[in-house]
Steps between C-alpha positions, in 0.01 A plus 500: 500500500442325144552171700222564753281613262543158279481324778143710618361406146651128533308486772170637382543308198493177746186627715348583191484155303464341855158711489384383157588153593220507832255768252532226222386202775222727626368602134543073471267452813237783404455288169492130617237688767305661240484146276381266794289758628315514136503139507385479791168727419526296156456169723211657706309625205534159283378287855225705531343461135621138468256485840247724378450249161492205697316575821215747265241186395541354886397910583277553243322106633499654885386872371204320352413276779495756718284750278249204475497501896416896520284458225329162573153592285423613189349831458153408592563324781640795685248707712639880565376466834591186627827413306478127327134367527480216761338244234869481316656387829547109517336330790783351657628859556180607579520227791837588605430870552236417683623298731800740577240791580302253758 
């Protein structure tokens, strides 16, 4: 019976380091995951301000083009009632909107 039972823990023994060699490759993957998945977000994070501090004058350039084309007049050229007062319009738009409504 003391043979068995060496041969029982022999065997455990075995199973047992054969089980901390697969948990030590798993612990391995969860940490080379973990790393590229920070560098990943790291890599996301740094394109998006590198593009935010290059593309912001072409914005800020389009933001302010198209605020001058909502807000064509200066203050007192803006009737309440009508919107943008029809002197401030230039003629050749004046023509063209015309000649669409005919």
């Amino acid at each position: 019976m003391d043979d068995e039972v060496k041969n029982l823990l022999k065997k455990n023994l075995e199973v047992g380091e054969e089980s901390l060699k697969v948990l030590r490759k798993l612990h391995r993957d969860v940490w080379w995951r973990r790393f590229f998945g920070l560098a990943k977000f790291a890599i996301v994070i740094g394109l998006l301000t590198f593009s935010y501090l290059k593309l912001e004058p072409l914005l800020a350039n389009l933001l302010n083009a198209y605020d001058k084309l909502l807000n064509p007049g200066t203050p007192q050229n803006v009737n309440l009632n009508v919107g943008v007062s029809p002197n401030i319009i230039p003629p050749e738009l004046k023509n063209l909107l015309n000649n669409f409504l005919k």
